[in-house]
C-alpha positions as CSV (number, residue, x, y, z in Angstrom):
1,X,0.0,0.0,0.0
2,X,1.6,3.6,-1.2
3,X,1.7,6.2,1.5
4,X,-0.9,8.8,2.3
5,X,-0.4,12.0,2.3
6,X,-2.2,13.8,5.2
7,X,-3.8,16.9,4.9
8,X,-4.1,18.7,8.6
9,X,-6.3,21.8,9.2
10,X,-5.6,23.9,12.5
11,X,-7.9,26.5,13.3
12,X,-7.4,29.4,15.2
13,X,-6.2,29.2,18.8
14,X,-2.9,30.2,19.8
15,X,-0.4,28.9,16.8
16,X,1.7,31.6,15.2
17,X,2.9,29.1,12.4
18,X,3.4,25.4,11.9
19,X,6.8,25.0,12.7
20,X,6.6,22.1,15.0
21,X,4.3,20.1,13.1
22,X,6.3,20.3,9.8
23,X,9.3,19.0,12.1
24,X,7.3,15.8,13.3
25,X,6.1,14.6,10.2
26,X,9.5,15.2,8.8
27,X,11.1,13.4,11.1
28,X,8.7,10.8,11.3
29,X,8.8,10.9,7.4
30,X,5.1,11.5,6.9
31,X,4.0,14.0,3.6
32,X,2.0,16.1,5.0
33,X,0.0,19.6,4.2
34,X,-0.6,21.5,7.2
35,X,-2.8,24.5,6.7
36,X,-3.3,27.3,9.8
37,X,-6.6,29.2,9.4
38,X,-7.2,32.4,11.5
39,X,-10.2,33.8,13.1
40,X,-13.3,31.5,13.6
41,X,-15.3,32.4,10.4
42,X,-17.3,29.4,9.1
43,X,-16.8,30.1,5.4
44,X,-13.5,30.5,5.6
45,X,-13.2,27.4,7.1
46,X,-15.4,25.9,4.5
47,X,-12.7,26.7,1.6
48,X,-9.9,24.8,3.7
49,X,-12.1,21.6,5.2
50,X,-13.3,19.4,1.9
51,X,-9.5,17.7,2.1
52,X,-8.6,17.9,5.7
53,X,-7.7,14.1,7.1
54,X,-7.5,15.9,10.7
55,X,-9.2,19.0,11.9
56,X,-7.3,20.5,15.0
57,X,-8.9,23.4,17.0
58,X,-8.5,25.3,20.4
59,X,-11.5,27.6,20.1
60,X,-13.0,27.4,17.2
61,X,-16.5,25.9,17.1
62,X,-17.0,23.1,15.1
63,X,-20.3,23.1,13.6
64,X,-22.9,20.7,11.8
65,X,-21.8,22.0,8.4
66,X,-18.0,22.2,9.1
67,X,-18.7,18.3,9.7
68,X,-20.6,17.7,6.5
69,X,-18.4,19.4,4.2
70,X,-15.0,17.4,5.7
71,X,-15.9,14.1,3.9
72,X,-12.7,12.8,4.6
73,X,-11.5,13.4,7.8
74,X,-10.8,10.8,10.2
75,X,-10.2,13.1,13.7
76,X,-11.8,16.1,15.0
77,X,-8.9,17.4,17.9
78,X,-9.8,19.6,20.7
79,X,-6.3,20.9,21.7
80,X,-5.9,22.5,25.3
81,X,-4.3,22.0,28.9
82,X,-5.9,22.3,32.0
83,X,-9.3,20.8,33.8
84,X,-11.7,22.8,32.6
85,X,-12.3,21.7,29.3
């Protein structure tokens, strides 16, 4: 079986760039396209979410349609620290 390459959506939260998740798929030899979206608008979202494998979040809501229209992700991540969550 050829490899897959993953396509990763991050949305909002607290990420200036994608710096450390380009290093670990390198070194873990994984093609990957990692795309950071700011601010929290659903159709902006909507342009970036038809080929996302993973969606990654902090604050952003995601909504019935968001789910819809990501046919072919696999993982929905809620990224965060603490206990209140």
């Amino acid at each position: 079986m050829g490899k897959h390459k993953v396509a990763m959506l991050i949305l909002e939260g607290w990420f200036e760039d994608t710096k450390v998740e380009e290093e670990v798929f390198k070194e873990e030899k994984v093609d990957a396209d990692i795309v950071l979206v700011s601010g929290a608008d659903e159709d902006v979202i909507m342009r970036h979410v038809a080929d996302a494998d993973a969606i990654l979040t902090c604050d952003v809501e995601i909504t019935r349609r968001i789910l819809e229209a990501a046919k072919k992700c696999k993982i929905v991540a809620f990224i965060s620290v603490g206990y209140n969550n």
